[in-house]
PDB file of N, CA, C, O and CB in Angstrom:
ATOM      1  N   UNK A   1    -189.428-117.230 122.024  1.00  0.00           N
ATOM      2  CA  UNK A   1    -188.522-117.298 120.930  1.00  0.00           C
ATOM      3  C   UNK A   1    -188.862-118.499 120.061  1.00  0.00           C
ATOM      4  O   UNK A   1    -189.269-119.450 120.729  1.00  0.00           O
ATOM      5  CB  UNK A   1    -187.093-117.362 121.426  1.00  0.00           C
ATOM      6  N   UNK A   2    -188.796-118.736 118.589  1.00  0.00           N
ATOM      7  CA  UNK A   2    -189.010-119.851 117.902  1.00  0.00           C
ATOM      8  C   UNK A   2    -187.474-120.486 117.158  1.00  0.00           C
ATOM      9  O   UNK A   2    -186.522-119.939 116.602  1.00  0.00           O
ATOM     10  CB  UNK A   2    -190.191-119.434 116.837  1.00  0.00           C
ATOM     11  N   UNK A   3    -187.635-121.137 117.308  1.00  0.00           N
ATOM     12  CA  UNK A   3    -186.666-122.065 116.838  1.00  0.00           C
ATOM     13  C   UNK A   3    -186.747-123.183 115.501  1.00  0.00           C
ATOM     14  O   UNK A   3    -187.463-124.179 115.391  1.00  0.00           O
ATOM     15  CB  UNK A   3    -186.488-122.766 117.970  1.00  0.00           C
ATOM     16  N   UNK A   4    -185.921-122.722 114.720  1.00  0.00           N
ATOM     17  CA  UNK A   4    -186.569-123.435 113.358  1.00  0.00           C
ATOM     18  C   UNK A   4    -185.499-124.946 113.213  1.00  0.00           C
ATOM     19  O   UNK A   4    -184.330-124.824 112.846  1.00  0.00           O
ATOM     20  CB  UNK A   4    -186.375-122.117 111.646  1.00  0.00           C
ATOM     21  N   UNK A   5    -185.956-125.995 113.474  1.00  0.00           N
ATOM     22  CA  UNK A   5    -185.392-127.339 113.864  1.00  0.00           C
ATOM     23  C   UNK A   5    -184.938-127.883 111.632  1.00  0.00           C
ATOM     24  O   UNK A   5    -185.660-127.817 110.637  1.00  0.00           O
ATOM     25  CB  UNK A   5    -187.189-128.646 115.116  1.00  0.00           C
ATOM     26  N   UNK A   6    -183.277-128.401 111.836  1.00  0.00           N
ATOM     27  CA  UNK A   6    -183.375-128.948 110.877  1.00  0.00           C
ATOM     28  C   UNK A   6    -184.005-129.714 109.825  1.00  0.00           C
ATOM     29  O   UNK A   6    -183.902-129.659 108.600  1.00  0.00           O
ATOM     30  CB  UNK A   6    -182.996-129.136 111.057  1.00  0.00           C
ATOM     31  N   UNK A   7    -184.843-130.615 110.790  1.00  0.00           N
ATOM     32  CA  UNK A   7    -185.629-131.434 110.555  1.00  0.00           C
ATOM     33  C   UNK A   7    -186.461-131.756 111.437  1.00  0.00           C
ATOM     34  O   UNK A   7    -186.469-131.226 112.548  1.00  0.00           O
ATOM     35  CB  UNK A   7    -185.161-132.243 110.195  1.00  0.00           C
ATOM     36  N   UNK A   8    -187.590-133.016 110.930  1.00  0.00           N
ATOM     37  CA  UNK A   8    -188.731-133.454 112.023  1.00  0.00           C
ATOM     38  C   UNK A   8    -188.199-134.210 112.880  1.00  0.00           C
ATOM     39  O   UNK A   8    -188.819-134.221 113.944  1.00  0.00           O
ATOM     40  CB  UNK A   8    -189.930-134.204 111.542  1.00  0.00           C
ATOM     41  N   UNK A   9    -187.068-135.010 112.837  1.00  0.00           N
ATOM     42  CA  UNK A   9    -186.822-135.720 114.066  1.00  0.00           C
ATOM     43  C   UNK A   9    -186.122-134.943 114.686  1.00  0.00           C
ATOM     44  O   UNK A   9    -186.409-135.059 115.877  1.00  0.00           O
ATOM     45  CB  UNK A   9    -186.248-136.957 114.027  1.00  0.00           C
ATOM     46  N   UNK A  10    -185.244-134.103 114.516  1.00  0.00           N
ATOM     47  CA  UNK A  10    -184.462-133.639 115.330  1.00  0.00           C
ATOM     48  C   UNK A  10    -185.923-132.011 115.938  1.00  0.00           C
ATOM     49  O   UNK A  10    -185.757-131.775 117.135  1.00  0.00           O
ATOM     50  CB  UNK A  10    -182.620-133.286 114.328  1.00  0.00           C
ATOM     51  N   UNK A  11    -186.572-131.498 115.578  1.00  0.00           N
ATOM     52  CA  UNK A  11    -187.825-131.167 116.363  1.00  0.00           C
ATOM     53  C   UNK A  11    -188.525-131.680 117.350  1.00  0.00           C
ATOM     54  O   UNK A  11    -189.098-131.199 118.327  1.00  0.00           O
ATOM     55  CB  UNK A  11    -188.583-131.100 115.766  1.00  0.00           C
ATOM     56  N   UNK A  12    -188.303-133.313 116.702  1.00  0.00           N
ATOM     57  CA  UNK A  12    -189.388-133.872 117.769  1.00  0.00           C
ATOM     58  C   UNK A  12    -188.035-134.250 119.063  1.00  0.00           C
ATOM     59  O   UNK A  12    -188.403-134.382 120.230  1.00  0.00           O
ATOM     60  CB  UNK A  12    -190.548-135.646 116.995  1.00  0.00           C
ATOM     61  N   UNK A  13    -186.711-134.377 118.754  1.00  0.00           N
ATOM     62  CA  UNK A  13    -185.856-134.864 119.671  1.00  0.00           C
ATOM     63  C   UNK A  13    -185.675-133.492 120.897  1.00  0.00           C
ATOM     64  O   UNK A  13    -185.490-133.640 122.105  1.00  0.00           O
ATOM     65  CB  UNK A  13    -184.388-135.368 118.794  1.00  0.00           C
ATOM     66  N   UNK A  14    -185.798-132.168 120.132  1.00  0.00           N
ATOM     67  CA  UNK A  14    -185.766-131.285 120.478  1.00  0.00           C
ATOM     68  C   UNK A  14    -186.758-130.721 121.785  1.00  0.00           C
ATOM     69  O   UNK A  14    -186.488-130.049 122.781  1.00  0.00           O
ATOM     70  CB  UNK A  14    -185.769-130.863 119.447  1.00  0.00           C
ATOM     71  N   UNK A  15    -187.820-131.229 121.362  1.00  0.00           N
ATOM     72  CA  UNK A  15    -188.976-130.662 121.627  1.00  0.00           C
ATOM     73  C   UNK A  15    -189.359-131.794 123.184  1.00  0.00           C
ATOM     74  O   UNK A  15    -190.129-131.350 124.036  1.00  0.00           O
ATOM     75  CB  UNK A  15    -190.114-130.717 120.046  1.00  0.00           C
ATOM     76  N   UNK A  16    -188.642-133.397 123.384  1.00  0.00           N
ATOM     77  CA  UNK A  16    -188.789-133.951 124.725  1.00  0.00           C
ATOM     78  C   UNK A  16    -187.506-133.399 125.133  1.00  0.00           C
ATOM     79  O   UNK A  16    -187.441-133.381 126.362  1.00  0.00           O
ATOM     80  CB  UNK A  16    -189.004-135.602 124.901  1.00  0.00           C
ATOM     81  N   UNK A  17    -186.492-132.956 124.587  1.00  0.00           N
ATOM     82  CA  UNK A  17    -185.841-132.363 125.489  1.00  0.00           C
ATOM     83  C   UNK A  17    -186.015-131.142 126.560  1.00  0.00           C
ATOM     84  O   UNK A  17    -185.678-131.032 127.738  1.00  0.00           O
ATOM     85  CB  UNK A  17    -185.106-132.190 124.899  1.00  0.00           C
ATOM     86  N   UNK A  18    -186.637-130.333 125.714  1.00  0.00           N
ATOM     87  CA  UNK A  18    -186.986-129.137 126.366  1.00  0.00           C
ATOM     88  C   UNK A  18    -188.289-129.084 127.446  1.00  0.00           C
ATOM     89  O   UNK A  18    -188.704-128.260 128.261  1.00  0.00           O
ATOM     90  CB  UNK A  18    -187.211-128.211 125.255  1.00  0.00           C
ATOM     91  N   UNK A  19    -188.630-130.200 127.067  1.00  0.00           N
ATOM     92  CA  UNK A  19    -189.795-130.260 128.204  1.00  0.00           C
ATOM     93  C   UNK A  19    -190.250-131.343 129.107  1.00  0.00           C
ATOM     94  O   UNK A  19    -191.292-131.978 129.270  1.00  0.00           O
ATOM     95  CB  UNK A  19    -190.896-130.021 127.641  1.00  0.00           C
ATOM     96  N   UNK A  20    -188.635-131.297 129.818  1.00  0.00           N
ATOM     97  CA  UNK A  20    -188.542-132.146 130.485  1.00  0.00           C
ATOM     98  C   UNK A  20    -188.310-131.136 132.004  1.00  0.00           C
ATOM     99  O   UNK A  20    -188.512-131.623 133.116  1.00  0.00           O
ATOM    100  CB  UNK A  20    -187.470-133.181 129.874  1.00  0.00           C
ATOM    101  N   UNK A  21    -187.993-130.109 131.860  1.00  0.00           N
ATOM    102  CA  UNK A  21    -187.656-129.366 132.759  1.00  0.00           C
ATOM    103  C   UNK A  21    -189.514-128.665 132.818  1.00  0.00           C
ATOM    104  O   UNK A  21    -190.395-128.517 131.972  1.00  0.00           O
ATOM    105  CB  UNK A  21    -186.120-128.338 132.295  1.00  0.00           C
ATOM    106  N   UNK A  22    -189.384-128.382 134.392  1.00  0.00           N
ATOM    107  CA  UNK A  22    -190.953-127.305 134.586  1.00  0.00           C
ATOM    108  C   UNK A  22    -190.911-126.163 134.029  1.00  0.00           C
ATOM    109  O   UNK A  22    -191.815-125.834 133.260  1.00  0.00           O
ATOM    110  CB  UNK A  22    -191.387-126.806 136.069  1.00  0.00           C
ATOM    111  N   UNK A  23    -189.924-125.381 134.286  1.00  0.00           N
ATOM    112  CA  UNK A  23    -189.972-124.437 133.672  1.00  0.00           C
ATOM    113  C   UNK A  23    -189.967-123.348 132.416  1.00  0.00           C
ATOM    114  O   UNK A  23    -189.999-122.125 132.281  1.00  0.00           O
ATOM    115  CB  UNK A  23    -189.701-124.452 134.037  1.00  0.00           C
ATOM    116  N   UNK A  24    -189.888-124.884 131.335  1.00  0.00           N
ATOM    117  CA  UNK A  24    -190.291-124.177 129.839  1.00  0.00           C
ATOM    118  C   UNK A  24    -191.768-124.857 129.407  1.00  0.00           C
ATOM    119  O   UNK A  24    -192.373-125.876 129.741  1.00  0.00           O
ATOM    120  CB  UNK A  24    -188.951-124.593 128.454  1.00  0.00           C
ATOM    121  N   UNK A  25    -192.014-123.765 128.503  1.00  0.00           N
ATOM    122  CA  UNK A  25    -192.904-124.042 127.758  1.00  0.00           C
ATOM    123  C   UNK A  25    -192.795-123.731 126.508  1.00  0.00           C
ATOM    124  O   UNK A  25    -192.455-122.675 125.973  1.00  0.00           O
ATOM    125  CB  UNK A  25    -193.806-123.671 128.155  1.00  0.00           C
ATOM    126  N   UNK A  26    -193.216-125.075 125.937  1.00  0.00           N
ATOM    127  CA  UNK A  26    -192.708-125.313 124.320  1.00  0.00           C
ATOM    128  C   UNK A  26    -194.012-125.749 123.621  1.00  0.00           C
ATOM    129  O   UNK A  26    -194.807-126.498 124.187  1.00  0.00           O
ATOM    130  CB  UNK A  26    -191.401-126.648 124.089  1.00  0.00           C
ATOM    131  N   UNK A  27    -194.205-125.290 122.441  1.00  0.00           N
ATOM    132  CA  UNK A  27    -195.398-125.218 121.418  1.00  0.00           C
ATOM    133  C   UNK A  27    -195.166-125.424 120.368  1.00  0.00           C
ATOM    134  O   UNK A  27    -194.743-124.464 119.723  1.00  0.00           O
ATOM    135  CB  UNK A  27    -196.034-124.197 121.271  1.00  0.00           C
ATOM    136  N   UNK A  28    -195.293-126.549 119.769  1.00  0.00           N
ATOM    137  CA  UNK A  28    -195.031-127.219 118.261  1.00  0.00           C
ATOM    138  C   UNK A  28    -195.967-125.993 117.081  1.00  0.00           C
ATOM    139  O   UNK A  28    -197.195-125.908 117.070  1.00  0.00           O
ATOM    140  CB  UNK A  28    -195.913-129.265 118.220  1.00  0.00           C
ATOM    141  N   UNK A  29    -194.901-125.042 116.057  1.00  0.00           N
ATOM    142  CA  UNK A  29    -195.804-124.234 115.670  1.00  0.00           C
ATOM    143  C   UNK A  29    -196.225-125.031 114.177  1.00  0.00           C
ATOM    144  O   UNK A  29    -197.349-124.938 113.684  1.00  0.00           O
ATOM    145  CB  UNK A  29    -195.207-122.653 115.640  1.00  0.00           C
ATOM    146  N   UNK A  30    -195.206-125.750 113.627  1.00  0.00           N
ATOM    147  CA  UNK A  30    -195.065-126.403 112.509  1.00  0.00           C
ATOM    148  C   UNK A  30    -193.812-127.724 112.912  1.00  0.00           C
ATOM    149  O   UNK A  30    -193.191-128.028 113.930  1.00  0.00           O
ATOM    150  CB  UNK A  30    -194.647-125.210 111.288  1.00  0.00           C
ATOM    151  N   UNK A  31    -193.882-128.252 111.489  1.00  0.00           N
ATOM    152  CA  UNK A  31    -193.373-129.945 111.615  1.00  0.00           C
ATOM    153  C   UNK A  31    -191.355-129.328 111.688  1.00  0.00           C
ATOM    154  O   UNK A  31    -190.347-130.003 111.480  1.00  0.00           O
ATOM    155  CB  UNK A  31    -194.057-131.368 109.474  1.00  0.00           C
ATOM    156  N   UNK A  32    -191.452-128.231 111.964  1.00  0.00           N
ATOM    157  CA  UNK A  32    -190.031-127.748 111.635  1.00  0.00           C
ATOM    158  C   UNK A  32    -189.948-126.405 112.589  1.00  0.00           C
ATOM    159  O   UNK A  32    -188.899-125.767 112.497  1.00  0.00           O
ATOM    160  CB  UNK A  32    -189.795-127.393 109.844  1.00  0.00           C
ATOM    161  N   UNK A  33    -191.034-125.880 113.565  1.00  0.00           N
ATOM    162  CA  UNK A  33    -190.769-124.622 113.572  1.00  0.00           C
ATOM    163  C   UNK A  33    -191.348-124.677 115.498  1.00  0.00           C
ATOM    164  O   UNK A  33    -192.523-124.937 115.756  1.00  0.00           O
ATOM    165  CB  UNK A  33    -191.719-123.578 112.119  1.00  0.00           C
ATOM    166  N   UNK A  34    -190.585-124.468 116.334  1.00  0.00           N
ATOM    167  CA  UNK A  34    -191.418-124.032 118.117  1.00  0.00           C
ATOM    168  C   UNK A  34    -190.959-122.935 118.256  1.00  0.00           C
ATOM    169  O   UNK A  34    -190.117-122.323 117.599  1.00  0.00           O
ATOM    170  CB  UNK A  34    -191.034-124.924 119.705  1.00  0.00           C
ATOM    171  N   UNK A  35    -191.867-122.522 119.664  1.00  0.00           N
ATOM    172  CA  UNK A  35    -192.070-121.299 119.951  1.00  0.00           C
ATOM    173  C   UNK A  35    -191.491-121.872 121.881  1.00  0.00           C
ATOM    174  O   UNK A  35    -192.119-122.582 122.667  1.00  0.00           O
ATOM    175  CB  UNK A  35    -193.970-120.620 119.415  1.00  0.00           C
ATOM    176  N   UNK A  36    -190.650-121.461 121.994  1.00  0.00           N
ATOM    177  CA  UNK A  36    -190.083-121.368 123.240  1.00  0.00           C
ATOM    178  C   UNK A  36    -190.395-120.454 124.400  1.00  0.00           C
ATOM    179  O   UNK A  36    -190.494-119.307 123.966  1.00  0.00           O
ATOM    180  CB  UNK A  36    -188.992-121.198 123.002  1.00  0.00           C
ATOM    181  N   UNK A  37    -190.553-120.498 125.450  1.00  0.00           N
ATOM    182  CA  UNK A  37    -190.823-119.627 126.523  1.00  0.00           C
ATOM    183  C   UNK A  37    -189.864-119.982 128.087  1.00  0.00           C
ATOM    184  O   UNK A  37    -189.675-121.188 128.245  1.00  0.00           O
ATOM    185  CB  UNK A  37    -192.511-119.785 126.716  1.00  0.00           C
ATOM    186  N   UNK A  38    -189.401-119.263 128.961  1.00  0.00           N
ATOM    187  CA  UNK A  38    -188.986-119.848 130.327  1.00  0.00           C
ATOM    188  C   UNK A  38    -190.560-119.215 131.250  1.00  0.00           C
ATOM    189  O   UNK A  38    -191.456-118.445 130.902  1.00  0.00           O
ATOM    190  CB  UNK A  38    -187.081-119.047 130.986  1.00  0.00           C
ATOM    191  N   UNK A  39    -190.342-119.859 132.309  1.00  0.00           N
ATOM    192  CA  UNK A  39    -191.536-119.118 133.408  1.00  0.00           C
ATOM    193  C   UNK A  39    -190.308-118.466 134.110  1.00  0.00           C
ATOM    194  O   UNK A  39    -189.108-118.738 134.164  1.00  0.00           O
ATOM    195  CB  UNK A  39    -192.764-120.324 134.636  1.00  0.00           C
ATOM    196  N   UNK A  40    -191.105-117.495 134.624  1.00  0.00           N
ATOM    197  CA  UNK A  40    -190.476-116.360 135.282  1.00  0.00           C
ATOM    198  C   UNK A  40    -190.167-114.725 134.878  1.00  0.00           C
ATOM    199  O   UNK A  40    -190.822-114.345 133.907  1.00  0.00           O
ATOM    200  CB  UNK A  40    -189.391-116.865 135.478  1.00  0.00           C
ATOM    201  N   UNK A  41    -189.249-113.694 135.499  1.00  0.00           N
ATOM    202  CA  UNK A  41    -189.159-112.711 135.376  1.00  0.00           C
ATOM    203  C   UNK A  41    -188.278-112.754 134.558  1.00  0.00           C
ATOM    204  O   UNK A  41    -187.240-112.286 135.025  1.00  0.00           O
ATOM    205  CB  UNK A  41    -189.112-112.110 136.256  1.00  0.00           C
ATOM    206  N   UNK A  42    -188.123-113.297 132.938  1.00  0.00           N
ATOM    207  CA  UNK A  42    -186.471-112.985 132.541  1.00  0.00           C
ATOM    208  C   UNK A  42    -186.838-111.978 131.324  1.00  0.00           C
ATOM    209  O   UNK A  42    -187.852-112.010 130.627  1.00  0.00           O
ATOM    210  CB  UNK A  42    -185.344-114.609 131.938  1.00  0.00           C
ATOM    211  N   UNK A  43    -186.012-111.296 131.270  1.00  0.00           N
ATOM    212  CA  UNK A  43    -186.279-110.337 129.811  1.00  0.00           C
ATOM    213  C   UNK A  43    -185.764-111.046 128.454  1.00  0.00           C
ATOM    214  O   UNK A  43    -185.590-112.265 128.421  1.00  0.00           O
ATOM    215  CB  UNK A  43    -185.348-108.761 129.895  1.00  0.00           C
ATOM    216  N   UNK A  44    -185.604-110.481 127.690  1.00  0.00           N
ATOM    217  CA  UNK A  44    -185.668-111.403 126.371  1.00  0.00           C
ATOM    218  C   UNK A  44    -184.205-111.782 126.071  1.00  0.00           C
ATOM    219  O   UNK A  44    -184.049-112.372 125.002  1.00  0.00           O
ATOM    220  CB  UNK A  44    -186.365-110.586 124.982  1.00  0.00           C
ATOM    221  N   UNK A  45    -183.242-111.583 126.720  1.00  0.00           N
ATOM    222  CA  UNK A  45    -181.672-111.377 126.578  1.00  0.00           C
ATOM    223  C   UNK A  45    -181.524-112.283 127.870  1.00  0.00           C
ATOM    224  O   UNK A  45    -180.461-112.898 127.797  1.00  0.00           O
ATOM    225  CB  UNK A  45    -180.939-109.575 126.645  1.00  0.00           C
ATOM    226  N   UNK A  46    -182.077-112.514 128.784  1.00  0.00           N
ATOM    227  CA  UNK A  46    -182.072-113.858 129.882  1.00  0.00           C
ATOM    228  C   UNK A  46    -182.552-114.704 128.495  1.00  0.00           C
ATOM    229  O   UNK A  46    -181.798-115.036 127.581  1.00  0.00           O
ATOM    230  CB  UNK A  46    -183.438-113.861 131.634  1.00  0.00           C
ATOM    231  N   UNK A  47    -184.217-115.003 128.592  1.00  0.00           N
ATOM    232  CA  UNK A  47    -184.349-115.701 127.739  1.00  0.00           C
ATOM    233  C   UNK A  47    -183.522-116.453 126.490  1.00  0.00           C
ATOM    234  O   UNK A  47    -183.425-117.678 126.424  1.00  0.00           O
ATOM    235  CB  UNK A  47    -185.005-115.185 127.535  1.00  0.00           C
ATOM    236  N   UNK A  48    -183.024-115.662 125.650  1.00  0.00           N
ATOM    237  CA  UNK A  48    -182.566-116.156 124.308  1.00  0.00           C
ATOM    238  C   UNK A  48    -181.116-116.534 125.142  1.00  0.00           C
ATOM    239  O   UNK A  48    -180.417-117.237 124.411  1.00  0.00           O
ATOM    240  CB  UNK A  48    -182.553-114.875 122.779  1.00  0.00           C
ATOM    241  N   UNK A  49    -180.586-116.317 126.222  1.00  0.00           N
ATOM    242  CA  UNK A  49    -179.410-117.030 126.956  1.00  0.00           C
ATOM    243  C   UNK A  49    -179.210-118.033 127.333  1.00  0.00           C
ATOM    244  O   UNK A  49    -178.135-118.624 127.440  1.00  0.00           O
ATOM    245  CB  UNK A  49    -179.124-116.719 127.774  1.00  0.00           C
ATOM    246  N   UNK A  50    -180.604-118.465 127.672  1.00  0.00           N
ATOM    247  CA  UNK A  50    -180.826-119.772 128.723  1.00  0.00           C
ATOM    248  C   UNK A  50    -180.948-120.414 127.290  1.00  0.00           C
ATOM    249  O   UNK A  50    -180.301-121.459 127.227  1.00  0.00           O
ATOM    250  CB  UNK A  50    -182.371-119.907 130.105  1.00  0.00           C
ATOM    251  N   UNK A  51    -181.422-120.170 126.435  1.00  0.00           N
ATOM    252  CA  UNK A  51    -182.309-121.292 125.523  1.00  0.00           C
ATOM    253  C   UNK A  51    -181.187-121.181 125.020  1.00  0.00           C
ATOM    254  O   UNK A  51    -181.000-122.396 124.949  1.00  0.00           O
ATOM    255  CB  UNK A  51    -183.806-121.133 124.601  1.00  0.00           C
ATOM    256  N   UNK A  52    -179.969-120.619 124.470  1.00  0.00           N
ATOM    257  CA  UNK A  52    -178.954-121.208 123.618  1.00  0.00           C
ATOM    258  C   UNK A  52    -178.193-121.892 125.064  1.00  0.00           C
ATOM    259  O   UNK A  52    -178.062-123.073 124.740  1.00  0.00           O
ATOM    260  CB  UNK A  52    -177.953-119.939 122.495  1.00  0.00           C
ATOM    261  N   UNK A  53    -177.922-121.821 125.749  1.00  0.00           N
ATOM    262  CA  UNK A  53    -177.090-122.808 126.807  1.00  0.00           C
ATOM    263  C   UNK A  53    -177.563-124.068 126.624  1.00  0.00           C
ATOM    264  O   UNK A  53    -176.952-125.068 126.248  1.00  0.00           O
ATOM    265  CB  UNK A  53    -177.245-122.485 128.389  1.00  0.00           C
ATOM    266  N   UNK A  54    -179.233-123.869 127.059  1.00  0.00           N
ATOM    267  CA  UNK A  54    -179.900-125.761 126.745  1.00  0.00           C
ATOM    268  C   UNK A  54    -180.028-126.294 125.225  1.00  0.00           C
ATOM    269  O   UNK A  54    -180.318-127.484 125.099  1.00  0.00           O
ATOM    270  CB  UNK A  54    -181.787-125.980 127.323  1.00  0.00           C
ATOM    271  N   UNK A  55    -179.849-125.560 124.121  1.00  0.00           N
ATOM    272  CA  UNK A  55    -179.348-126.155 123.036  1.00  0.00           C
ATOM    273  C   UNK A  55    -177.911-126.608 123.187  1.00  0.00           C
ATOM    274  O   UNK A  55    -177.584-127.758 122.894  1.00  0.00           O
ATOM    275  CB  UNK A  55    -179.501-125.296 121.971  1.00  0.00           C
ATOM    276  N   UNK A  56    -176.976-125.633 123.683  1.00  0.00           N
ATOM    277  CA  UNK A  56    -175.469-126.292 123.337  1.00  0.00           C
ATOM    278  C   UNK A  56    -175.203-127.783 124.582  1.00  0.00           C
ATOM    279  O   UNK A  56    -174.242-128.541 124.444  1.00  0.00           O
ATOM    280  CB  UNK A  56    -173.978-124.712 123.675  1.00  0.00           C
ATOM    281  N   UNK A  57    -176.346-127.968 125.836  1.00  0.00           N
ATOM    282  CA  UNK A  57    -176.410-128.507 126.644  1.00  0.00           C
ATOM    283  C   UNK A  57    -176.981-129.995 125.741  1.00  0.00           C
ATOM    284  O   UNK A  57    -176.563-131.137 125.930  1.00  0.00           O
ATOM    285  CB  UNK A  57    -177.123-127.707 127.715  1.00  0.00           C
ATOM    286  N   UNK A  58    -178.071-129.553 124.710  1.00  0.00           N
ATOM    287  CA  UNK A  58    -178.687-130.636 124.616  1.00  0.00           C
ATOM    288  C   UNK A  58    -177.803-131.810 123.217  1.00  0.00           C
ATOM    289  O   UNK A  58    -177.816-133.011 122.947  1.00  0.00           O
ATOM    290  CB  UNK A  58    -180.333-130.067 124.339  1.00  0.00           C
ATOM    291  N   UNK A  59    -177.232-130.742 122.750  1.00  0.00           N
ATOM    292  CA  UNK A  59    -176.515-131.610 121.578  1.00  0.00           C
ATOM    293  C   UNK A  59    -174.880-130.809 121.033  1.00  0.00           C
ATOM    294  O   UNK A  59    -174.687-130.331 119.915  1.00  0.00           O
ATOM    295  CB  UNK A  59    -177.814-131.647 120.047  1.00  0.00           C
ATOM    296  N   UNK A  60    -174.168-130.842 121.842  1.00  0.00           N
ATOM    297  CA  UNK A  60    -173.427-130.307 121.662  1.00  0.00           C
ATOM    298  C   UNK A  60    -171.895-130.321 120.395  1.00  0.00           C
ATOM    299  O   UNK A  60    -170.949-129.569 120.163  1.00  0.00           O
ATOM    300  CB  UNK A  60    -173.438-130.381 122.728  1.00  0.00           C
ATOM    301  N   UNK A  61    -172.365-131.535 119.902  1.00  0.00           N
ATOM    302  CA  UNK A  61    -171.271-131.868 118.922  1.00  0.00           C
ATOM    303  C   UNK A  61    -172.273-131.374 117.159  1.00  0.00           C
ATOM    304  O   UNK A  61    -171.953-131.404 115.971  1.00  0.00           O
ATOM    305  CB  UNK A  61    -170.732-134.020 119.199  1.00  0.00           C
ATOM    306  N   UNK A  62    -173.153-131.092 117.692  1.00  0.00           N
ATOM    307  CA  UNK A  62    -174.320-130.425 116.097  1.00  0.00           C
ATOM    308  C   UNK A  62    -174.245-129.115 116.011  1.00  0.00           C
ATOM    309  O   UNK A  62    -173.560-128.757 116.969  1.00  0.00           O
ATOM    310  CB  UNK A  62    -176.209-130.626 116.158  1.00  0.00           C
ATOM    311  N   UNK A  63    -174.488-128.436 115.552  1.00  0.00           N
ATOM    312  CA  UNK A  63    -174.752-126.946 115.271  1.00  0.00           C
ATOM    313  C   UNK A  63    -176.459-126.927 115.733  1.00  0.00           C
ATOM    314  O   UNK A  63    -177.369-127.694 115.417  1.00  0.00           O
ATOM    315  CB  UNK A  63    -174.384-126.459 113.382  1.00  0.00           C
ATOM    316  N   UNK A  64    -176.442-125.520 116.748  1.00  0.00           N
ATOM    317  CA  UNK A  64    -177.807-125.749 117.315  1.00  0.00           C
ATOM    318  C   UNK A  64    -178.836-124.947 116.078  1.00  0.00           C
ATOM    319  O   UNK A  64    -178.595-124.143 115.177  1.00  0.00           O
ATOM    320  CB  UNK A  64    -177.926-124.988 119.082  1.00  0.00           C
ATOM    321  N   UNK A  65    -179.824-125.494 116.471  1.00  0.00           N
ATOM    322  CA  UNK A  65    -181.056-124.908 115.196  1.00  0.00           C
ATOM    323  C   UNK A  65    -181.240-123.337 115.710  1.00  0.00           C
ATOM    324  O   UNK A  65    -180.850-122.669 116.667  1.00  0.00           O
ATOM    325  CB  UNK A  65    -182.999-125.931 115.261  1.00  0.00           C
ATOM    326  N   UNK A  66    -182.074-123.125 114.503  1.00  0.00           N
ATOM    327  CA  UNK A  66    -182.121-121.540 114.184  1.00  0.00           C
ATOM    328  C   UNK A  66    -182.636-120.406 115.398  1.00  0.00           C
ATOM    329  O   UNK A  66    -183.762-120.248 115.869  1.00  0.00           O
ATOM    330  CB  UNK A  66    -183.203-121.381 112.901  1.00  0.00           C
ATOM    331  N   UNK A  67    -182.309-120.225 115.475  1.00  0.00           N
ATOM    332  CA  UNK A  67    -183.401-118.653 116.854  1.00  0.00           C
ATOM    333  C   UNK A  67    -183.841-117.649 115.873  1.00  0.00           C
ATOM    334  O   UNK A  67    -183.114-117.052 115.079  1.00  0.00           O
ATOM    335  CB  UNK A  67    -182.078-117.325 118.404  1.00  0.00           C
ATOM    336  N   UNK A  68    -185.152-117.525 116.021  1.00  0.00           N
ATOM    337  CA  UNK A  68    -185.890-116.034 116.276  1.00  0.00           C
ATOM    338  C   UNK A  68    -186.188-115.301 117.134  1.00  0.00           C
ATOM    339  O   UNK A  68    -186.753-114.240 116.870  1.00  0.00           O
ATOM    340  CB  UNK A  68    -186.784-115.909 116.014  1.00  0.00           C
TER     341      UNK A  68
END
């Protein structure tokens, strides 16, 4: 899934958050734009679940950035 970050700091704040855990993998596609992944068996409705939980986990008083 990609995620389009307000801005560059909040991308780059974004982006040690998420990969701090083993089990994602995160890919800077642009200065504004990642491409998210979990490891494992999840279908795309696990996926886009987990990743809005660890957005509302990671900053919860902001409005989380965009999903594709």
């Amino acid at each position: 899934m990609r995620i389009h970050a307000h801005d560059e700091d909040e991308l780059q704040s974004l982006l040690l958050y998420l990969t701090r855990t083993p089990d994602t993998v995160v890919t800077a596609l642009s200065d504004l734009e990642l491409e998210v992944s979990f490891l494992g068996s999840l279908n795309d409705h696990a996926q886009r679940t987990l990743l809005r939980k660890r957005l509302n986990d990671w900053r919860p008083e902001r409005p989380p950035p965009r999903l594709n």
